[in-house]
N, CA, C and O atoms as a GROMACS GRO file, in nm:
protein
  468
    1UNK      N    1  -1.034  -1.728  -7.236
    1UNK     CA    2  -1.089  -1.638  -7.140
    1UNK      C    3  -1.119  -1.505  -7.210
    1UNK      O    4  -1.041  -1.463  -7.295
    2UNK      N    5  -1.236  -1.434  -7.173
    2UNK     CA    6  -1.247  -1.323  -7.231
    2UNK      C    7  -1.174  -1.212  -7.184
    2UNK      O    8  -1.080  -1.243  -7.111
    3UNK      N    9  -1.197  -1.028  -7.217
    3UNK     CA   10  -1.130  -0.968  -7.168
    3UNK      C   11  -1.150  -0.926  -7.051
    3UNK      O   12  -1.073  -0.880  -6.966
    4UNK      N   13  -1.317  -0.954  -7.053
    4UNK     CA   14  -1.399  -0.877  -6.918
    4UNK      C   15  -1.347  -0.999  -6.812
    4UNK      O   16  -1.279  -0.951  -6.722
    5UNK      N   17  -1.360  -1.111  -6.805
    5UNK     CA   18  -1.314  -1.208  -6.684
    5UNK      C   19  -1.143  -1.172  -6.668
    5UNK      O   20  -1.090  -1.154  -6.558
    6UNK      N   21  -1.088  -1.168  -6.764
    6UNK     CA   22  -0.961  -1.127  -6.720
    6UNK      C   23  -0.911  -0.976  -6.600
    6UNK      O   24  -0.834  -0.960  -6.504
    7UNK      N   25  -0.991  -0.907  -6.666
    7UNK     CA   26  -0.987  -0.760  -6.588
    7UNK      C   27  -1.073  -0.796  -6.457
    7UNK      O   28  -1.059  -0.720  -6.361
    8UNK      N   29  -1.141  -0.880  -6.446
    8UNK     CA   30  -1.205  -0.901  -6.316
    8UNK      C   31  -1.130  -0.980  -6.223
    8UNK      O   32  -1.147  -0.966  -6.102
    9UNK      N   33  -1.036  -1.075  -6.278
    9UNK     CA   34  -0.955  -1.138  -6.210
    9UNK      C   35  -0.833  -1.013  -6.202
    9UNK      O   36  -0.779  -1.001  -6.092
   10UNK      N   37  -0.805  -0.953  -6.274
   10UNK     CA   38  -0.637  -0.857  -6.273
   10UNK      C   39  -0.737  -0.742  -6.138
   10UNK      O   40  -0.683  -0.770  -6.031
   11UNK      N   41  -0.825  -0.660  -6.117
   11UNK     CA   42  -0.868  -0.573  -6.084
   11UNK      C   43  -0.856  -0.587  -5.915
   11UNK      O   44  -0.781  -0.521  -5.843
   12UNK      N   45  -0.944  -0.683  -5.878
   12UNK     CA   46  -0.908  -0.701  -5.712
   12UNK      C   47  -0.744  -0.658  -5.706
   12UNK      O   48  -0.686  -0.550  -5.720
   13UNK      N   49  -0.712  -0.750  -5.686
   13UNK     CA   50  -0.516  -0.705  -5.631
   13UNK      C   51  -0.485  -0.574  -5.604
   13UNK      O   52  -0.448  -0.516  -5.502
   14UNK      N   53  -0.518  -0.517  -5.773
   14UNK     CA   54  -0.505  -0.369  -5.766
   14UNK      C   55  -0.560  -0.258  -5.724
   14UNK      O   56  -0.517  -0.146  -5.699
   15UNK      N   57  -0.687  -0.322  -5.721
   15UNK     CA   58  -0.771  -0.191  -5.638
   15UNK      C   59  -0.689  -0.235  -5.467
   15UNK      O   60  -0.631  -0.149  -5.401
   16UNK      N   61  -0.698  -0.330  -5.438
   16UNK     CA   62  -0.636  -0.345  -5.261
   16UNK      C   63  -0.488  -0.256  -5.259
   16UNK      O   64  -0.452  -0.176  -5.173
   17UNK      N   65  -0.422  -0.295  -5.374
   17UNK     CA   66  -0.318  -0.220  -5.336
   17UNK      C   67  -0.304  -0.094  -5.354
   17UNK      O   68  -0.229  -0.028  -5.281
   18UNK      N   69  -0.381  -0.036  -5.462
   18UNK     CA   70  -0.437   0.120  -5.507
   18UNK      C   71  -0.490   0.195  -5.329
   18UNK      O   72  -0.459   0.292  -5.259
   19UNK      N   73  -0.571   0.093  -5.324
   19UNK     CA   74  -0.648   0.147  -5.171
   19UNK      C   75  -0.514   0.154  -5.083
   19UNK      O   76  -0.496   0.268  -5.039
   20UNK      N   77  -0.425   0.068  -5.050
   20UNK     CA   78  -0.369   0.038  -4.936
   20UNK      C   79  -0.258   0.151  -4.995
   20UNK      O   80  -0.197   0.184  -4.893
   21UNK      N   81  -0.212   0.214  -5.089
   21UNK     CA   82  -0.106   0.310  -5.156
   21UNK      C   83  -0.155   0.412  -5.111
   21UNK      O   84  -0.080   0.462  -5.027
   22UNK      N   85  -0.263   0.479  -5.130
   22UNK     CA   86  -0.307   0.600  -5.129
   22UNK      C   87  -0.366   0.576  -4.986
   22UNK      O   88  -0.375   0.689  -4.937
   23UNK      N   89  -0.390   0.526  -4.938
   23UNK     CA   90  -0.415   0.560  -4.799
   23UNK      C   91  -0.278   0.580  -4.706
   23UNK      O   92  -0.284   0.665  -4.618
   24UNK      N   93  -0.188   0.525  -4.719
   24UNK     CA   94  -0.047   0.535  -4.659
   24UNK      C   95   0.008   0.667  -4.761
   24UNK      O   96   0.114   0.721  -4.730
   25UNK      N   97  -0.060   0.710  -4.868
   25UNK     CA   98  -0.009   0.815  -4.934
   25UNK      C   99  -0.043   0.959  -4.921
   25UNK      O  100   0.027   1.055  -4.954
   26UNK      N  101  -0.174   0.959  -4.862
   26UNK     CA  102  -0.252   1.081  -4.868
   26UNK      C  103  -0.315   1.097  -4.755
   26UNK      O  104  -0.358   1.207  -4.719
   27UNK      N  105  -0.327   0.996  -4.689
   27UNK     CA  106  -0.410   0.984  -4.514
   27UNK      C  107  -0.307   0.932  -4.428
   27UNK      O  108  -0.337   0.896  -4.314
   28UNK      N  109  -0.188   0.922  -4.470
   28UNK     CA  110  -0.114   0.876  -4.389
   28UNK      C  111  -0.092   0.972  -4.176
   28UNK      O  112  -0.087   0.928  -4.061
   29UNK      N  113  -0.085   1.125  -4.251
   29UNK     CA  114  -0.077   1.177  -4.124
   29UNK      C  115  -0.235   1.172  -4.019
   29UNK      O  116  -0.254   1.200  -3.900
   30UNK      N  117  -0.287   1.145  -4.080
   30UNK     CA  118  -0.460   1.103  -4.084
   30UNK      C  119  -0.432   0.962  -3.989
   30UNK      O  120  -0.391   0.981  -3.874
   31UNK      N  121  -0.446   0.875  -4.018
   31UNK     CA  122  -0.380   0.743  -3.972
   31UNK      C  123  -0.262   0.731  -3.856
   31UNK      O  124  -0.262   0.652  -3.762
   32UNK      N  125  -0.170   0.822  -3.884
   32UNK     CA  126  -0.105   0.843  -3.749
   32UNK      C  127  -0.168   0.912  -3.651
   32UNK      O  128  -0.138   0.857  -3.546
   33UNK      N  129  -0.250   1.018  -3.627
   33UNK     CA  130  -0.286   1.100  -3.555
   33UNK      C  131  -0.394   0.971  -3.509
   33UNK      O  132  -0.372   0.922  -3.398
   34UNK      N  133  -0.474   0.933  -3.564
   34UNK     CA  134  -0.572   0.792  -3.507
   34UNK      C  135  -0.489   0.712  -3.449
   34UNK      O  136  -0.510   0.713  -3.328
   35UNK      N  137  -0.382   0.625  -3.487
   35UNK     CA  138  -0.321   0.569  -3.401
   35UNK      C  139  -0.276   0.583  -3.225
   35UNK      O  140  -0.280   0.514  -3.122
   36UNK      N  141  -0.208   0.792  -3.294
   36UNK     CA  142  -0.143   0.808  -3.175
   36UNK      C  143  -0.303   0.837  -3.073
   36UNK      O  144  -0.282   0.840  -2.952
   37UNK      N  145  -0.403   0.851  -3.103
   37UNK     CA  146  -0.521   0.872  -3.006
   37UNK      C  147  -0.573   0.740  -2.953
   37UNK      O  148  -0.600   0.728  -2.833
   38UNK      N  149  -0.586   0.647  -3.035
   38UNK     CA  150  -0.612   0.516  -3.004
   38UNK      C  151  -0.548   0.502  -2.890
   38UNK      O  152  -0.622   0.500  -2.791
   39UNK      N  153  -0.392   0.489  -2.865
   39UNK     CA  154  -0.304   0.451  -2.812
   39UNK      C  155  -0.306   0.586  -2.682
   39UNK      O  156  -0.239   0.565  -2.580
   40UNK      N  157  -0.358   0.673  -2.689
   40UNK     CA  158  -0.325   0.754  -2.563
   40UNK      C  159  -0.439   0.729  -2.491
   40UNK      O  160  -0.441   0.743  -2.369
   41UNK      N  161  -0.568   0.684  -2.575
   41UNK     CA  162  -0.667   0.614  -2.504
   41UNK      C  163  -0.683   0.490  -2.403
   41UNK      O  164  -0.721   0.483  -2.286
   42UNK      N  165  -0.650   0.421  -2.472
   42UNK     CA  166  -0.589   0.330  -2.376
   42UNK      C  167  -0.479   0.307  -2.300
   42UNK      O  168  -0.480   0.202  -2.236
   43UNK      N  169  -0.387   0.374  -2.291
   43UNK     CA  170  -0.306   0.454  -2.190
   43UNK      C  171  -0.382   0.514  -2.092
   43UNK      O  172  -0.350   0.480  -1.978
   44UNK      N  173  -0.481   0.597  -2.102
   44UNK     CA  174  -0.557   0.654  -2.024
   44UNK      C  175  -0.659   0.541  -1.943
   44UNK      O  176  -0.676   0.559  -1.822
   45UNK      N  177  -0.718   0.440  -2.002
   45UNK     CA  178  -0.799   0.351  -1.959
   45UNK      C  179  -0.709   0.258  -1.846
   45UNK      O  180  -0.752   0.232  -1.734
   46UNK      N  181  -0.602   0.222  -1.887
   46UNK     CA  182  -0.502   0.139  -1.826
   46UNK      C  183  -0.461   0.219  -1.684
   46UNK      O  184  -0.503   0.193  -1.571
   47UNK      N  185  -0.381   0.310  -1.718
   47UNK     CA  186  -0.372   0.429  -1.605
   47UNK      C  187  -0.515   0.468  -1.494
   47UNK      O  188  -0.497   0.494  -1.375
   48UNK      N  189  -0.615   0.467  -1.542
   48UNK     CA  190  -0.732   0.496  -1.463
   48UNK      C  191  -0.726   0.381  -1.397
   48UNK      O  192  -0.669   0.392  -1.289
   49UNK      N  193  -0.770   0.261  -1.426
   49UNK     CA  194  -0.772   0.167  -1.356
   49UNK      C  195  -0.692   0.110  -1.276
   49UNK      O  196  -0.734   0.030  -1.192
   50UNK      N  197  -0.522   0.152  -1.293
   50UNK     CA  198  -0.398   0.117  -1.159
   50UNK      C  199  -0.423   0.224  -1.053
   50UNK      O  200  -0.406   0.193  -0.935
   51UNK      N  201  -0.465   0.357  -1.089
   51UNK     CA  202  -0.466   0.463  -1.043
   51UNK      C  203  -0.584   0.417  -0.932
   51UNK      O  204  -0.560   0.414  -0.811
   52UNK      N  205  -0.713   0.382  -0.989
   52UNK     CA  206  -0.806   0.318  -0.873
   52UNK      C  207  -0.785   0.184  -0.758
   52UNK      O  208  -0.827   0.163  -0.644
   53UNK      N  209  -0.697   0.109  -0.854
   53UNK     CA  210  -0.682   0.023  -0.745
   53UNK      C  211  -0.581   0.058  -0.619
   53UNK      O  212  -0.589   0.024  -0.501
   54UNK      N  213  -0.483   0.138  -0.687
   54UNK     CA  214  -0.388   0.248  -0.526
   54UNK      C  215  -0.477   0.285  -0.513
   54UNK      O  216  -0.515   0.176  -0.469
   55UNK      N  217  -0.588   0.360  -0.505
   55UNK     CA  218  -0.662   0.464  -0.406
   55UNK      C  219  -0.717   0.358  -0.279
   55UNK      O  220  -0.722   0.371  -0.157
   56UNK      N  221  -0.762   0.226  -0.392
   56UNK     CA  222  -0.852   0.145  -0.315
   56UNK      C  223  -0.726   0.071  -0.204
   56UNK      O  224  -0.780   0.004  -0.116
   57UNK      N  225  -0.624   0.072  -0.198
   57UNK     CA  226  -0.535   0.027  -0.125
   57UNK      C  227  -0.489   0.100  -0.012
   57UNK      O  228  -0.481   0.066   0.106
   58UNK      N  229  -0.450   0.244  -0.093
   58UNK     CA  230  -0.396   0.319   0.042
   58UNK      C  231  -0.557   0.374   0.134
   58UNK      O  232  -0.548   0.437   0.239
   59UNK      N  233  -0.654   0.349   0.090
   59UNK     CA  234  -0.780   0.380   0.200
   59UNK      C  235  -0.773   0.292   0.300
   59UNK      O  236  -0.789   0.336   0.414
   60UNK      N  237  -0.747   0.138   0.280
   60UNK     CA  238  -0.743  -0.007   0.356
   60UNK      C  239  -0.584   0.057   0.414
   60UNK      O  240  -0.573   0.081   0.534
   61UNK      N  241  -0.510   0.071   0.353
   61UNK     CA  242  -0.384   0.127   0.470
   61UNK      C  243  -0.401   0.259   0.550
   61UNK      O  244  -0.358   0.263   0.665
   62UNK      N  245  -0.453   0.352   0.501
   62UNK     CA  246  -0.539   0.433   0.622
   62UNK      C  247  -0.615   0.377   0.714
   62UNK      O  248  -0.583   0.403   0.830
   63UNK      N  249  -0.715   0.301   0.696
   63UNK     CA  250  -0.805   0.214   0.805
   63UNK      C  251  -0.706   0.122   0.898
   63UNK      O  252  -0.706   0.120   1.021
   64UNK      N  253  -0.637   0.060   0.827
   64UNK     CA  254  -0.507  -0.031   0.881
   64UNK      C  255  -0.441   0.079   1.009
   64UNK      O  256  -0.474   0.074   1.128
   65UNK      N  257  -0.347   0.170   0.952
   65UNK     CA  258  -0.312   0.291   1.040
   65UNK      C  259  -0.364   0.334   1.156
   65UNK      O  260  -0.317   0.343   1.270
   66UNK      N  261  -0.510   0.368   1.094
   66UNK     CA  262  -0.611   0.443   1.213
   66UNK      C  263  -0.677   0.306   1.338
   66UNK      O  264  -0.735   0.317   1.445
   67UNK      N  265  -0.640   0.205   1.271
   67UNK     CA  266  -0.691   0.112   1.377
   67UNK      C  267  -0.522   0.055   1.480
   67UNK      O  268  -0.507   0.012   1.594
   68UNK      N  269  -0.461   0.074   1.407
   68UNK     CA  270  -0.333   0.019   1.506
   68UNK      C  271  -0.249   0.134   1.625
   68UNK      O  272  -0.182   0.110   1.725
   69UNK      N  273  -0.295   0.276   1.551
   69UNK     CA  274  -0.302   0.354   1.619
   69UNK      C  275  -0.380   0.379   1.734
   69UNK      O  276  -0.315   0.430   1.825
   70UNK      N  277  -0.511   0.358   1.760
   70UNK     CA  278  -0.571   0.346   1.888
   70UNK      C  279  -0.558   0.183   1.953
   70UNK      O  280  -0.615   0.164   2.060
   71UNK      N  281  -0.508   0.103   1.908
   71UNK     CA  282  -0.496   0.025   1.958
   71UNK      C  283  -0.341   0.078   2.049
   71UNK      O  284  -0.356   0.089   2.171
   72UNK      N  285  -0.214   0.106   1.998
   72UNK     CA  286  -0.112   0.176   2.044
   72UNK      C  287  -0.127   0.262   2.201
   72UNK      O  288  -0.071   0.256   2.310
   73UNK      N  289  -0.275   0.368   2.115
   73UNK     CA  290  -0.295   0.441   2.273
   73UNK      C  291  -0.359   0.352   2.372
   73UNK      O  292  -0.307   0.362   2.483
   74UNK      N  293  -0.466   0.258   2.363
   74UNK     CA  294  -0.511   0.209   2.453
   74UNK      C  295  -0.417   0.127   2.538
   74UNK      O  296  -0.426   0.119   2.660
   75UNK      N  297  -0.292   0.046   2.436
   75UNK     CA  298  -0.165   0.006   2.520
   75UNK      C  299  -0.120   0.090   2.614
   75UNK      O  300  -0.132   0.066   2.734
   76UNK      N  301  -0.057   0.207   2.561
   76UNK     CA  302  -0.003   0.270   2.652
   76UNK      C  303  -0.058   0.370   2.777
   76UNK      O  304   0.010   0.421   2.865
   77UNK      N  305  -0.221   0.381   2.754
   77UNK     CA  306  -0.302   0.385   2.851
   77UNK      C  307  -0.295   0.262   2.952
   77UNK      O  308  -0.282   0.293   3.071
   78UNK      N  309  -0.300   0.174   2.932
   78UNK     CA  310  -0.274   0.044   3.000
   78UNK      C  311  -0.177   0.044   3.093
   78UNK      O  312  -0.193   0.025   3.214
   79UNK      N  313  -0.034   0.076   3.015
   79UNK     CA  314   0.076   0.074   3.047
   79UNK      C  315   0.084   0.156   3.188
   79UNK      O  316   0.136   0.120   3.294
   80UNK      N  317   0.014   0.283   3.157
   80UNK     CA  318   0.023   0.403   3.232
   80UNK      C  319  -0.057   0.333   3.404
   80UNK      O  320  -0.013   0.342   3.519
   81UNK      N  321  -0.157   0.281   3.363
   81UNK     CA  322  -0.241   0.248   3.503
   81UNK      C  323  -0.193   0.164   3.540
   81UNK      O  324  -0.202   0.162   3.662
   82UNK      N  325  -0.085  -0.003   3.462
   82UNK     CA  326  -0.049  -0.105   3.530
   82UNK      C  327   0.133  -0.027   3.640
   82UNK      O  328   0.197  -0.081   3.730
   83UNK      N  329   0.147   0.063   3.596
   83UNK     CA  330   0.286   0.159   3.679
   83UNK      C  331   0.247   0.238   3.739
   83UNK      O  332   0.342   0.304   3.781
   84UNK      N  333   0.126   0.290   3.783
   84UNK     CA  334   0.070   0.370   3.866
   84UNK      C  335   0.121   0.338   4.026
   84UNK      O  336   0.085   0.229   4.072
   85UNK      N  337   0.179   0.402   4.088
   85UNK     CA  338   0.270   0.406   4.226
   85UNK      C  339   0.168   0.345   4.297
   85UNK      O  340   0.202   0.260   4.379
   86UNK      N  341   0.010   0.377   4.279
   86UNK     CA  342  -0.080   0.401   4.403
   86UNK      C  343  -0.121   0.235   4.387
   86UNK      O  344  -0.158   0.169   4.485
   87UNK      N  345  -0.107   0.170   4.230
   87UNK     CA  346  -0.185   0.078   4.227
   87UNK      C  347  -0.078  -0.049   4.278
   87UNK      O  348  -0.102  -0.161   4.322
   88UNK      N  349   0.052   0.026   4.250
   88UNK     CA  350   0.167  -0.097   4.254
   88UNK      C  351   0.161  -0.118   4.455
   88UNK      O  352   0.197  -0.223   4.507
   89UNK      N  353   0.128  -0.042   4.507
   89UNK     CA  354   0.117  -0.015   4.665
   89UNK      C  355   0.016  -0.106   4.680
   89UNK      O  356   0.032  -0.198   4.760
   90UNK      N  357  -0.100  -0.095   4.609
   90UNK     CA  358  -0.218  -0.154   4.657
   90UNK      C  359  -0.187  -0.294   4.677
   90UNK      O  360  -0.192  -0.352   4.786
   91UNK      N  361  -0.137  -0.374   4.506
   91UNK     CA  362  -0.119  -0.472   4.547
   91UNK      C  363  -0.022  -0.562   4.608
   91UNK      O  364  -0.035  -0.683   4.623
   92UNK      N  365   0.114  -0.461   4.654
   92UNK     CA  366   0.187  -0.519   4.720
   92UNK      C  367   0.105  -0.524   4.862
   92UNK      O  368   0.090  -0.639   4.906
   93UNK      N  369   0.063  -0.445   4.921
   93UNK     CA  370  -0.002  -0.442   5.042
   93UNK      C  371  -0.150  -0.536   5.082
   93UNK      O  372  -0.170  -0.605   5.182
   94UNK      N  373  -0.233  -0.511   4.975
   94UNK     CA  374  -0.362  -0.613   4.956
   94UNK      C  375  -0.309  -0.772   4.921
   94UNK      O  376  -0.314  -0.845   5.020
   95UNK      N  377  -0.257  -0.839   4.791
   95UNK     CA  378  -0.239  -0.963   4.739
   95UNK      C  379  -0.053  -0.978   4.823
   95UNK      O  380  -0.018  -1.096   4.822
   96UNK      N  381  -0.004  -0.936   4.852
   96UNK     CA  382   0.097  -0.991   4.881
   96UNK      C  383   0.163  -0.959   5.033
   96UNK      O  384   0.278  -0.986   5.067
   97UNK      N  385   0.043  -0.884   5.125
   97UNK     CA  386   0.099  -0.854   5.237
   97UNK      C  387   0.180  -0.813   5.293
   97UNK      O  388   0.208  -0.832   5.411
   98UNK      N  389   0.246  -0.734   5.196
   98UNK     CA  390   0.347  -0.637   5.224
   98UNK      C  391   0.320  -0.481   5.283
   98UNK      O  392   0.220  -0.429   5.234
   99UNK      N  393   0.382  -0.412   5.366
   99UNK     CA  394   0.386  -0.343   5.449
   99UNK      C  395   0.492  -0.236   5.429
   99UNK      O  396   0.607  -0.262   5.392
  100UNK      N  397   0.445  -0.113   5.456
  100UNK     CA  398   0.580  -0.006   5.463
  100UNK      C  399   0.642  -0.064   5.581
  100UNK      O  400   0.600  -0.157   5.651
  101UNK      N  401   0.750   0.008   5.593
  101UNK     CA  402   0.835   0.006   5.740
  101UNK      C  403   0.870   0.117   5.755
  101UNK      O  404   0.887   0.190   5.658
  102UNK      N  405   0.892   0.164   5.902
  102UNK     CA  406   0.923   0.272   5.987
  102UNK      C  407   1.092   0.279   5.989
  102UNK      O  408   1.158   0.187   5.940
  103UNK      N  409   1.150   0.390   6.047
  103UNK     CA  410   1.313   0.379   6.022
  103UNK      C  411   1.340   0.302   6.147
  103UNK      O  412   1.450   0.246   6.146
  104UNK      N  413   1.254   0.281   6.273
  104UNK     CA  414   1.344   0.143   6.327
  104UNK      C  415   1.339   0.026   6.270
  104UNK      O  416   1.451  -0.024   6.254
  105UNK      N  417   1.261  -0.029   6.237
  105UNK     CA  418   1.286  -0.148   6.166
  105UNK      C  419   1.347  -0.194   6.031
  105UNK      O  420   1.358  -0.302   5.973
  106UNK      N  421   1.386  -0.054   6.004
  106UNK     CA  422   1.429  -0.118   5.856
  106UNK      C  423   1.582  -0.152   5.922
  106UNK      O  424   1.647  -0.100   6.014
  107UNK      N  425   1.612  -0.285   5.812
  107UNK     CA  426   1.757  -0.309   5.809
  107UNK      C  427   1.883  -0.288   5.700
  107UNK      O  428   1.839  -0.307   5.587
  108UNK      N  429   1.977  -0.267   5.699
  108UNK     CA  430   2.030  -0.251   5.557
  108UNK      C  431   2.149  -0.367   5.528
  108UNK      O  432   2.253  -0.382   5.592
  109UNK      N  433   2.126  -0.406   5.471
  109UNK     CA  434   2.242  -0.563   5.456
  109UNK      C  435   2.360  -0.480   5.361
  109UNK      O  436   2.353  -0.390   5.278
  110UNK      N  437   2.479  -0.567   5.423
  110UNK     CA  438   2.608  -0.526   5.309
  110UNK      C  439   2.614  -0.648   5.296
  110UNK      O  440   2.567  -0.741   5.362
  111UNK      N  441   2.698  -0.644   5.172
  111UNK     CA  442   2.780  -0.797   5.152
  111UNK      C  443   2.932  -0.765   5.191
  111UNK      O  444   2.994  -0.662   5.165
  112UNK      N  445   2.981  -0.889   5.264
  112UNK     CA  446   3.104  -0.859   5.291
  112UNK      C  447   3.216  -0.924   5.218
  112UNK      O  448   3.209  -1.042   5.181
  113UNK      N  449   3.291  -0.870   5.202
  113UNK     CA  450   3.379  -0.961   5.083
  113UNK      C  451   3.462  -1.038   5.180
  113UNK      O  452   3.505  -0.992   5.286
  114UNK      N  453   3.478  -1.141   5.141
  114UNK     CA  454   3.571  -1.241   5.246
  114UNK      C  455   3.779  -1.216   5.205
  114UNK      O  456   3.873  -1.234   5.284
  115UNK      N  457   3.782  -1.184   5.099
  115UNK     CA  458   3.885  -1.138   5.057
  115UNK      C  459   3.999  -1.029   5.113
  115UNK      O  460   4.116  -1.005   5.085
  116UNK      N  461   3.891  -0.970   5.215
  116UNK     CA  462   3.968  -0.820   5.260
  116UNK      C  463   4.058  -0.910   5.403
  116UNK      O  464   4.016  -1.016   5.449
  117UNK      N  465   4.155  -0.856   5.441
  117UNK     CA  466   4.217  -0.884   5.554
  117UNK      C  467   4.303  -0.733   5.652
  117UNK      O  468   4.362  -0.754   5.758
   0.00000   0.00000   0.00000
């Protein structure tokens, strides 16, 4: 083998490791500062995107809220007209033929206990 094929075979290795020495030697804080940006970047990308999908959630639980809430009042609007004195009169008197009474006719029942002597 000559000298020149020899040095061409010895030379790769060393230039990779020459390169890979001096870059961990002289760019090293170079290389960390890229890392640590890389990495806060996508931190940031990751974070943006959980951050959007809560927004997109608690809007659907606002809508959720704002709809169970008037549903709530319209219940208890409901509530309010099915206990209304005037309406509970109506239909005892209209559908079930019921009638006030005057103080002669009313009666008042006791129960008597059979026990007493």
């Amino acid at each position: 083998m000559s000298k020149v094929a020899r040095k061409q075979q010895i030379k790769p290795p060393f230039l990779l490791t020459h390169l890979v020495s001096s870059v961990f030697k002289t760019n090293l804080l170079t290389m960390v500062i890229a890392l640590v940006t890389l990495a806060s970047a996508f931190a940031l990308i990751v974070l943006s995107h959980k951050q959007r999908n809560l927004y997109g959630d608690l809007e659907q639980l606002h809508t959720e809220r704002n709809q169970l809430d008037k549903q709530w009042r319209q219940l208890r609007l409901e509530q309010r007209v099915w206990a209304e004195h005037t309406r509970l009169e109506d239909v005892a008197t209209q559908q079930l033929g019921m009638k006030n009474l005057d103080a002669k006719s009313e009666r008042i029942v006791r129960q008597i206990n059979d026990q007493e002597d």
